[in-house]
Backbone as JSON Lines, residues from 0, in Angstrom:
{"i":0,"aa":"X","n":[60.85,90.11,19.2],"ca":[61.43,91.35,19.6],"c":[62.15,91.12,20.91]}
{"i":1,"aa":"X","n":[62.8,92.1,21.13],"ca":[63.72,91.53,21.98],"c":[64.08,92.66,22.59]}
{"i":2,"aa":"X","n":[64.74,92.85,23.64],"ca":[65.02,94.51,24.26],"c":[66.11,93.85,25.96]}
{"i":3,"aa":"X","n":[67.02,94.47,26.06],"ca":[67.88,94.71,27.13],"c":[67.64,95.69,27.94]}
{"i":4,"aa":"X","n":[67.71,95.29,29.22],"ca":[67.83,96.89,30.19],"c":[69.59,97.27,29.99]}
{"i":5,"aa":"X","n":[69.98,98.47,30.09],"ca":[70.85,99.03,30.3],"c":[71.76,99.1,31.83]}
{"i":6,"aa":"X","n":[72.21,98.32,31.81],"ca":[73.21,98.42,33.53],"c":[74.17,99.54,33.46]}
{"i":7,"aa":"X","n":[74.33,100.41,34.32],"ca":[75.9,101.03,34.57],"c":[76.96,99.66,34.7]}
{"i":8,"aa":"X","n":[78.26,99.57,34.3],"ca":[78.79,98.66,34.55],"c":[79.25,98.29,35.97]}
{"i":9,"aa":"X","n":[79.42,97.21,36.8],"ca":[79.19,97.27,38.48],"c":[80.79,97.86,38.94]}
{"i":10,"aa":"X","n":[81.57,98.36,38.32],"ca":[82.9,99.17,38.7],"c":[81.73,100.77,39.07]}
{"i":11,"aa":"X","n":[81.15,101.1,38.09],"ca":[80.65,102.49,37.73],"c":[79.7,102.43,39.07]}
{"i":12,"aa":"X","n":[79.39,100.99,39.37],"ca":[77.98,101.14,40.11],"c":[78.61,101.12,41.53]}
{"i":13,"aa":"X","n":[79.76,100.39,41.87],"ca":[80.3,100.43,43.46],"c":[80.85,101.87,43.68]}
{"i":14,"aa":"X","n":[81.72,102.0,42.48],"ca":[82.33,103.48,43.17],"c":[80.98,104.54,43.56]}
{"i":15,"aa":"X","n":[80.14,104.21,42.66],"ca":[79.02,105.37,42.93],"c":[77.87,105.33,44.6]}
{"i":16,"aa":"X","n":[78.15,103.71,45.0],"ca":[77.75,103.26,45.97],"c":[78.88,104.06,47.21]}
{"i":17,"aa":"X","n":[80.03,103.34,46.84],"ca":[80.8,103.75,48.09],"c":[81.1,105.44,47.94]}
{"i":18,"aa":"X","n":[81.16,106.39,47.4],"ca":[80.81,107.92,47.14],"c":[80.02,108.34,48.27]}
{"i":19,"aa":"X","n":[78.39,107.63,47.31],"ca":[77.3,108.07,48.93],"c":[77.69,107.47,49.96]}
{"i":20,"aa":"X","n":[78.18,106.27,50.34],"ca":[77.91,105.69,51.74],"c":[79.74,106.86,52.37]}
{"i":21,"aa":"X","n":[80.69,106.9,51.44],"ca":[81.14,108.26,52.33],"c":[81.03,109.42,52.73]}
{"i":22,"aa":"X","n":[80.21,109.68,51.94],"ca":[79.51,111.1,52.14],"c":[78.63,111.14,53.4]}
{"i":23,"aa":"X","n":[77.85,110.29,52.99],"ca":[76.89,110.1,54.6],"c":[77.21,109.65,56.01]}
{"i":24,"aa":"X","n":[78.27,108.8,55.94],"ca":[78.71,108.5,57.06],"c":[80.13,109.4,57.76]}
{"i":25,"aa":"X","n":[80.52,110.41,56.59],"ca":[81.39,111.63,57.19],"c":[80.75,112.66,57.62]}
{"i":26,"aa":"X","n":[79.31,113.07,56.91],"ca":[78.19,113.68,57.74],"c":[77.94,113.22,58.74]}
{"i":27,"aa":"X","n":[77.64,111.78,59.23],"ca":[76.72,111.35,60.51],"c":[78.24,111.31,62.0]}
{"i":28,"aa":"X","n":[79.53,111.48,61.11],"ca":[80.2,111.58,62.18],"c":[80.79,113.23,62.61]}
{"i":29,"aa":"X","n":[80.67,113.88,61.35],"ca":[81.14,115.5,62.03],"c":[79.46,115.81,62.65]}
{"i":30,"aa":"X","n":[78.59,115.41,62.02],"ca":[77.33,115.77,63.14],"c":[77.44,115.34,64.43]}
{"i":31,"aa":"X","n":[78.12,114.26,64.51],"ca":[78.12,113.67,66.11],"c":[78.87,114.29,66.65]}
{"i":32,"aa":"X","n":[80.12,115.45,66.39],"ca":[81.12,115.68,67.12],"c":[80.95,116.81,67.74]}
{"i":33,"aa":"X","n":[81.61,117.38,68.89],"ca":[81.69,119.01,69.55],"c":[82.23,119.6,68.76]}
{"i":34,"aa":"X","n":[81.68,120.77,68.11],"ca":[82.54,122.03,67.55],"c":[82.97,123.01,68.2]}
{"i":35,"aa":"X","n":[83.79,123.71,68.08],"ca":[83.98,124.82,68.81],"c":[83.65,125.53,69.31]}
{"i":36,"aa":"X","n":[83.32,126.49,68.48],"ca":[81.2,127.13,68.08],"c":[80.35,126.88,68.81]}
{"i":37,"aa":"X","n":[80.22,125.78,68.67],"ca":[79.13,125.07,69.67],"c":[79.66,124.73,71.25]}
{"i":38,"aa":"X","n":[80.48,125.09,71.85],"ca":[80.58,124.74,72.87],"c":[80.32,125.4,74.24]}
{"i":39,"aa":"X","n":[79.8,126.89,74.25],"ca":[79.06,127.72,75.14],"c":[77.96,127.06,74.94]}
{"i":40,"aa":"X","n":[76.85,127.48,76.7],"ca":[75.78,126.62,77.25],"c":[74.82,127.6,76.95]}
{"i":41,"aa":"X","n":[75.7,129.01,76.78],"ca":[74.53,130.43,77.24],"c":[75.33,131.54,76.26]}
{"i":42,"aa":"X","n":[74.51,132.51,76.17],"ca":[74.67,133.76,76.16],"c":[75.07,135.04,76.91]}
{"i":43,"aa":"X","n":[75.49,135.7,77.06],"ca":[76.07,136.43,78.66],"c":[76.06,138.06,78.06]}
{"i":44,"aa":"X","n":[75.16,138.77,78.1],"ca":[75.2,140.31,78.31],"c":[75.49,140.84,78.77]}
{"i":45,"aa":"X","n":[76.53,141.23,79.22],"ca":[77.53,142.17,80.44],"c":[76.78,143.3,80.53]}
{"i":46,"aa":"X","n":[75.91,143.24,81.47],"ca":[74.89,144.73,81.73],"c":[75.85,146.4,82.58]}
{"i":47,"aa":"X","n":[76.95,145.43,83.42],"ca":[77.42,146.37,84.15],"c":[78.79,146.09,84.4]}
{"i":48,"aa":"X","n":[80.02,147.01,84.44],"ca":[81.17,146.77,85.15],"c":[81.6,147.78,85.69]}
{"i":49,"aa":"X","n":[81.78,148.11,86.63],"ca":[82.17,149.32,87.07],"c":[83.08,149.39,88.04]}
{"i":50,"aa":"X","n":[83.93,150.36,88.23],"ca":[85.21,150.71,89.35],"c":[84.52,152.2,89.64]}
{"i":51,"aa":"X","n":[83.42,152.73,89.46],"ca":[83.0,154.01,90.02],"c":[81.48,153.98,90.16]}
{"i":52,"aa":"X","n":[80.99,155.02,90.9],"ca":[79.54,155.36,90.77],"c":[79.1,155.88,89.82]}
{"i":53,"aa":"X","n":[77.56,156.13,89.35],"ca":[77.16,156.95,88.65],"c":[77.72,158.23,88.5]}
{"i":54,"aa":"X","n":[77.81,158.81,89.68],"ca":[78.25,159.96,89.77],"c":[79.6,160.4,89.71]}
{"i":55,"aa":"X","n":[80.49,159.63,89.43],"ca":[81.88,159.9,88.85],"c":[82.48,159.49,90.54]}
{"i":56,"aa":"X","n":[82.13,158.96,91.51],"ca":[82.78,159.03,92.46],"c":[83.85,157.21,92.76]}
{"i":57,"aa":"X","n":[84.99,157.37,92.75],"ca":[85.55,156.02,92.55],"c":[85.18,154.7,93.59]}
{"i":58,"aa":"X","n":[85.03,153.77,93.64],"ca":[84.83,152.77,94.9],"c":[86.11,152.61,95.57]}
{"i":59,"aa":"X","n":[86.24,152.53,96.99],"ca":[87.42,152.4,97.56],"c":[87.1,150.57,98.39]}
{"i":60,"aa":"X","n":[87.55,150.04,98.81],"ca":[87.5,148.67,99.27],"c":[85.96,148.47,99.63]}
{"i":61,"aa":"X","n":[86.38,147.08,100.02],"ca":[84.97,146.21,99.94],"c":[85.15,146.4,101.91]}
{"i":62,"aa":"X","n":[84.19,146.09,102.4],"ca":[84.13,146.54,104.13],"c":[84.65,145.15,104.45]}
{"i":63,"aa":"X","n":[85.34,144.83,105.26],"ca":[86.46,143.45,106.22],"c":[85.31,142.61,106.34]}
{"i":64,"aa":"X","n":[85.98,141.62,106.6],"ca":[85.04,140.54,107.04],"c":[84.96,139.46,105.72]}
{"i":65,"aa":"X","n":[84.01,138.71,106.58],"ca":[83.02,137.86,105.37],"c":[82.21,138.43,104.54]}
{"i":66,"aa":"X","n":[82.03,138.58,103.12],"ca":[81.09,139.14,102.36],"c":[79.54,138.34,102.65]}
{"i":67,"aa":"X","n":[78.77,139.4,102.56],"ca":[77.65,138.84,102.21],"c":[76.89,139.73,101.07]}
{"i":68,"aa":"X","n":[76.5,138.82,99.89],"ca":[75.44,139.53,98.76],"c":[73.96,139.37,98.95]}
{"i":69,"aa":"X","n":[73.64,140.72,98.79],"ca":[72.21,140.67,98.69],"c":[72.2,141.19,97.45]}
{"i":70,"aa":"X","n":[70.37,140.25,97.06],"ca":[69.55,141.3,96.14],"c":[68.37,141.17,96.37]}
{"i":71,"aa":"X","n":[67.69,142.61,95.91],"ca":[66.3,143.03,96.34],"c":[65.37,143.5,94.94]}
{"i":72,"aa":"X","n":[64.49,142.77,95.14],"ca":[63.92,143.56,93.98],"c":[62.37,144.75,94.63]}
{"i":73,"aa":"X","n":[62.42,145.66,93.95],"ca":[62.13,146.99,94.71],"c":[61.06,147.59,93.53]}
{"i":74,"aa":"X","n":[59.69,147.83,94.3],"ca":[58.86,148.04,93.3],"c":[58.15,149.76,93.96]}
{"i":75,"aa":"X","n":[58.3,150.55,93.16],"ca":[58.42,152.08,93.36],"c":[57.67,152.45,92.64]}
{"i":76,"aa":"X","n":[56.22,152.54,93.51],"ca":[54.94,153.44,92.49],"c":[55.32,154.7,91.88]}
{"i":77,"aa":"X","n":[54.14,154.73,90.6],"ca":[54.77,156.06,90.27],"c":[54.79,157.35,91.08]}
{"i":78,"aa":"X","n":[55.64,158.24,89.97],"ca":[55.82,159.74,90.82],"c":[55.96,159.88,92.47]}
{"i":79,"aa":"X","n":[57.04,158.75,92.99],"ca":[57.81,158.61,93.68],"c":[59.11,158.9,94.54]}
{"i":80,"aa":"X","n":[59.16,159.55,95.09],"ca":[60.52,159.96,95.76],"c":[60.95,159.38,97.24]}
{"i":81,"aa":"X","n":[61.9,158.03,97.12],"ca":[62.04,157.57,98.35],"c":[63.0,158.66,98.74]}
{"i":82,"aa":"X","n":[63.29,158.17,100.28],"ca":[63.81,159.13,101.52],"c":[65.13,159.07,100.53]}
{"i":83,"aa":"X","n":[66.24,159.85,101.22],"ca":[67.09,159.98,101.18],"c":[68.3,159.6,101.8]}
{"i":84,"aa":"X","n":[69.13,158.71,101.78],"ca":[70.01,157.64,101.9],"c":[71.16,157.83,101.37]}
{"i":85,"aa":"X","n":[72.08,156.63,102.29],"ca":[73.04,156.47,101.68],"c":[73.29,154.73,102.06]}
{"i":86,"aa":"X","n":[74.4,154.11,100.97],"ca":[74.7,152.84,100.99],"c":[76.18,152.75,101.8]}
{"i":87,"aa":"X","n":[76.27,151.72,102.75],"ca":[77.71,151.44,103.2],"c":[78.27,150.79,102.34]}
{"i":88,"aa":"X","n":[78.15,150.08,101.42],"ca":[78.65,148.79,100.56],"c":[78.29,149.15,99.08]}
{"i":89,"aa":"X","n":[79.58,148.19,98.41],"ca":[79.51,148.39,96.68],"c":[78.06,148.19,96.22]}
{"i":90,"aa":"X","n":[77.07,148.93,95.52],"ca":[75.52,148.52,95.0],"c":[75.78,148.46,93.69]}
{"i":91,"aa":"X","n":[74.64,147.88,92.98],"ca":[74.11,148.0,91.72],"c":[72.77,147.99,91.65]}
{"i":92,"aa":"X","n":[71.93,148.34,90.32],"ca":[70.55,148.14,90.02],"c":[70.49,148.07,88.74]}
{"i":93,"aa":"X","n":[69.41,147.32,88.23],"ca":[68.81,147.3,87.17],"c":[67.27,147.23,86.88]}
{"i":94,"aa":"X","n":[66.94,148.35,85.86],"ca":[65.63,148.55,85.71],"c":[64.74,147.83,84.94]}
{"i":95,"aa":"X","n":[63.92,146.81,85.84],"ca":[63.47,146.14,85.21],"c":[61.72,146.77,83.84]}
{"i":96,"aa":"X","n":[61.55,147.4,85.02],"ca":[60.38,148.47,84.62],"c":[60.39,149.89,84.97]}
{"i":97,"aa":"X","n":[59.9,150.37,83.83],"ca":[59.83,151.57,84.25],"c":[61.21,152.88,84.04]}
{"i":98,"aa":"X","n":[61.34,153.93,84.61],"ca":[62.7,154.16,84.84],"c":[62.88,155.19,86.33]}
{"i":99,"aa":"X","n":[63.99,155.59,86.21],"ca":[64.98,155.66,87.51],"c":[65.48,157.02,87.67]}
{"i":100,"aa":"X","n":[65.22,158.27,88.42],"ca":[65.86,159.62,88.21],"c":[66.89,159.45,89.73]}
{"i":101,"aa":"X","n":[68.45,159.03,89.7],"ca":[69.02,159.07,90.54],"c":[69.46,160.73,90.89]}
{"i":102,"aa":"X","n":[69.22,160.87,92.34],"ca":[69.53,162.29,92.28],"c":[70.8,162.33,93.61]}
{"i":103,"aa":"X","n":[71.72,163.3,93.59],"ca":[72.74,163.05,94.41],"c":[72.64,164.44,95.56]}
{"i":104,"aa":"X","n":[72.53,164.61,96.38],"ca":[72.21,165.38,97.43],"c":[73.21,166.48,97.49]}
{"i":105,"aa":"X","n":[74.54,166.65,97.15],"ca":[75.19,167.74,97.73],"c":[75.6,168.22,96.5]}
{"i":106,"aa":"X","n":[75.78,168.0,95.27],"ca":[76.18,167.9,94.09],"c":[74.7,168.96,93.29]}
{"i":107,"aa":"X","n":[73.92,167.79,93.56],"ca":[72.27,168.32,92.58],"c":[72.08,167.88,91.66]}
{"i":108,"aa":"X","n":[73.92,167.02,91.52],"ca":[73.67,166.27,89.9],"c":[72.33,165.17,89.88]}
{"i":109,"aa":"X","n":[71.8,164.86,88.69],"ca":[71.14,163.57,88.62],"c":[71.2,162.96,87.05]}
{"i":110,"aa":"X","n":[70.68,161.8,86.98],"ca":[70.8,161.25,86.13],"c":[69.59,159.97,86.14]}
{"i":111,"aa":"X","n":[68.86,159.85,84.75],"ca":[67.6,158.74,84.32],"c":[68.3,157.57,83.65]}
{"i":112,"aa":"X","n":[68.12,156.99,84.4],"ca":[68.09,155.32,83.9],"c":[66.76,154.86,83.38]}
{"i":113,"aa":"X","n":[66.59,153.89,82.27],"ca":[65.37,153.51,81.55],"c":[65.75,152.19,81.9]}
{"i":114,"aa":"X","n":[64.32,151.7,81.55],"ca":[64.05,150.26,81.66],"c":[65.47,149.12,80.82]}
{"i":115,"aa":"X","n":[65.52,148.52,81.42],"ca":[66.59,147.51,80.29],"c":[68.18,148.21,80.82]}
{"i":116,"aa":"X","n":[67.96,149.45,81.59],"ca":[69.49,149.92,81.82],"c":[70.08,149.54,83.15]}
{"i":117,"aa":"X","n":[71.66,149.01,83.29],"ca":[72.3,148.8,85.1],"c":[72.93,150.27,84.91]}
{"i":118,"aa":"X","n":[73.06,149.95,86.73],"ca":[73.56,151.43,86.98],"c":[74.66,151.02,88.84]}
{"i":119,"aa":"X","n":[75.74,151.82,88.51],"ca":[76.43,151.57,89.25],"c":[75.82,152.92,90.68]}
{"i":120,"aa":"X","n":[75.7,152.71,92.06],"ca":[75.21,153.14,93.03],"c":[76.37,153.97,93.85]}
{"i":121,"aa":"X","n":[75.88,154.91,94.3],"ca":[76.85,155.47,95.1],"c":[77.66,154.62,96.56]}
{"i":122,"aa":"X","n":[78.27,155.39,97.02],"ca":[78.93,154.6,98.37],"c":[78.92,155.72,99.59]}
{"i":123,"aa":"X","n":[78.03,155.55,100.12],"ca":[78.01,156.51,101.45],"c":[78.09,158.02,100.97]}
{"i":124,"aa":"X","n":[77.5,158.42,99.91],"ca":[77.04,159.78,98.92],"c":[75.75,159.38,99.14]}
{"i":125,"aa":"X","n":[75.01,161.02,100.22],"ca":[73.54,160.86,99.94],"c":[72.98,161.19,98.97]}
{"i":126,"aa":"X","n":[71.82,159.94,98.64],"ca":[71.25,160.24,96.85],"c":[69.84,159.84,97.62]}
{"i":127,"aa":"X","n":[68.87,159.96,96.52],"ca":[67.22,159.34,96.42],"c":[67.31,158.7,95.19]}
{"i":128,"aa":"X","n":[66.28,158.21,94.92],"ca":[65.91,157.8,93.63],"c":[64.25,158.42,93.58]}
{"i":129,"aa":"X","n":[63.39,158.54,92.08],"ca":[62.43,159.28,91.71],"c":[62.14,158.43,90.58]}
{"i":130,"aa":"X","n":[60.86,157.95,90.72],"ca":[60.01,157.13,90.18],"c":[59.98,157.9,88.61]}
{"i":131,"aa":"X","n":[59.24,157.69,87.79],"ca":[58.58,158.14,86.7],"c":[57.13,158.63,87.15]}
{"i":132,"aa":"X","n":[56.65,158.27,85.43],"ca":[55.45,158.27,85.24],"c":[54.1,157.0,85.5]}
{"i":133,"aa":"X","n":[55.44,155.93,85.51],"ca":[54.64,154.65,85.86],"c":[55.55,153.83,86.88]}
{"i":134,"aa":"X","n":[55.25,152.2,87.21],"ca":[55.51,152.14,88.68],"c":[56.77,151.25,87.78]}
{"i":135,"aa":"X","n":[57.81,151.82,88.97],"ca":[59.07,151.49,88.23],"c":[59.28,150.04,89.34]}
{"i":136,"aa":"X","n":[60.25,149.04,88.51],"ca":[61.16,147.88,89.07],"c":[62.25,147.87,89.1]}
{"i":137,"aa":"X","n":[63.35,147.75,90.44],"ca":[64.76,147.54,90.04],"c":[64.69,146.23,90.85]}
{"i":138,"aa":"X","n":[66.13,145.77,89.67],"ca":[66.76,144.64,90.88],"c":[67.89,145.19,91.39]}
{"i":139,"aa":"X","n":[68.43,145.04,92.86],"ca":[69.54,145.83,93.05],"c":[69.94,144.67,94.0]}
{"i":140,"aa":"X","n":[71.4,144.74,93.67],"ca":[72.13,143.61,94.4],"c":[73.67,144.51,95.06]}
{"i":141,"aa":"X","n":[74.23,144.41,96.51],"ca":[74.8,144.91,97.33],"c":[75.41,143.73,97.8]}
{"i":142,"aa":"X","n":[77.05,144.11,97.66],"ca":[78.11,143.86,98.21],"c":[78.42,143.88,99.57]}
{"i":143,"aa":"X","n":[78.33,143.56,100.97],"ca":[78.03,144.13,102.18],"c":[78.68,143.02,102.81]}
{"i":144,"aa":"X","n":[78.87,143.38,104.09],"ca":[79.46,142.37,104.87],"c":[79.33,142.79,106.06]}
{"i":145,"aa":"X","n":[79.3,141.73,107.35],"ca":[79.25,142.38,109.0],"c":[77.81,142.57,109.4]}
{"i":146,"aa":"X","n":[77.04,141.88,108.63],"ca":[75.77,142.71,109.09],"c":[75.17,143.82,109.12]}
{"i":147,"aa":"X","n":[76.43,144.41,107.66],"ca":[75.71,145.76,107.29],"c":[74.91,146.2,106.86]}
{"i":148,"aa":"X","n":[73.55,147.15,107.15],"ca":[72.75,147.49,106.31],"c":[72.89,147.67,104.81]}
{"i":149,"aa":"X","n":[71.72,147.08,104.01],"ca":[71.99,147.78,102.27],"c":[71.62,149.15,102.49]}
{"i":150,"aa":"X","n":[71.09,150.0,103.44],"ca":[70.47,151.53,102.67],"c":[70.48,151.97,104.48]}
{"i":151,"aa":"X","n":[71.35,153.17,104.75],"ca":[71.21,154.21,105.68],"c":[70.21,155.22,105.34]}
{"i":152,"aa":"X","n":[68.73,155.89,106.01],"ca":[68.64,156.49,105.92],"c":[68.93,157.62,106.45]}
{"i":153,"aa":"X","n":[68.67,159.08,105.51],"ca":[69.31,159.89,106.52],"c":[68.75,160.67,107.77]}
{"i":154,"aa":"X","n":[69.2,161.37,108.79],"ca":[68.38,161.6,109.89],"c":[67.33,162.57,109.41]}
{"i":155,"aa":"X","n":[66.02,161.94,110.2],"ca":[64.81,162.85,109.48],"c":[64.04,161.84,108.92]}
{"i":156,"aa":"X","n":[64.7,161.16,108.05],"ca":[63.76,160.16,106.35],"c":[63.6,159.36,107.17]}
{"i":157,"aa":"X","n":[62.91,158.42,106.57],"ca":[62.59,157.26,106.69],"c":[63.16,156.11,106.13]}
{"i":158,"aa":"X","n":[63.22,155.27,106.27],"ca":[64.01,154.02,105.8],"c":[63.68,154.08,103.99]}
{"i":159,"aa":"X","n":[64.14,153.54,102.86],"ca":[64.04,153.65,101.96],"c":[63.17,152.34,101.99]}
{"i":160,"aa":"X","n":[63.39,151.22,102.27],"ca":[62.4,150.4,102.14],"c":[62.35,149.39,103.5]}
């Protein structure tokens, strides 16, 4: 008895060789390469942009000089009402915890910011801010220059922080 194995013929068998070895080695080189797509490091959530305050009031210039930025992060037990103030310089905040009842002094307007929300700050408009129910967090970062204070209080109050 007698029996043969069956070969593909070796034309059938190279092309089928060189097929995979292009396939794989045009994979191992678009894997190696920069895509487009791929070429941001990060993600970027634009929390805030603003040309006005909360309160509808517009920003007018930044104060002369050299800038200097601050930020503060500001932790405001509950049912809270700091003094009453005002900012010389462009502000912002964001609530890290908690939330935020900005209230504006001559107006009466106010407005709640929640946790996860920025909020654009007044400019030399006396406001407070008012805690919640639990102990709120902002980060607030100020535009300032000259050695200007971030927070005037007003005569009477006490410093806000």
């Amino acid at each position: 008895m007698s029996f043969s194995i069956v070969r593909p013929p070796i034309r059938r068998r190279a092309r089928a060789l060189l097929g995979f070895t292009l396939v794989v080695s045009t994979s191992l080189f678009v894997a190696g390469q920069p895509h487009a797509q791929e070429t941001a490091s990060a993600h970027a959530d634009h929390l805030l942009k603003a040309d006005r305050s909360w309160n509808g009031k517009p920003y007018t210039a930044y104060p002369p000089g050299a800038p200097t930025l601050s930020m503060i992060r500001l932790t405001i037990p509950p049912h809270t009402a700091l003094p009453w103030h005002t900012h010389p310089v462009p502000n912002a905040g964001y609530v890290l915890q908690g939330q935020l009842t900005i209230q504006d002094k001559a107006s009466g307007a106010s407005h709640v910011f929640h946790q996860g929300e920025a909020f654009a700050e007044s400019v030399n408009d006396a406001h407070r801010g008012v805690s919640g129910d639990t102990t709120t967090i902002l980060i607030l970062t100020y535009a300032g220059g000259n050695n200007l204070p971030t927070s005037i209080p007003l005569k009477g109050e006490k410093n806000e922080y």
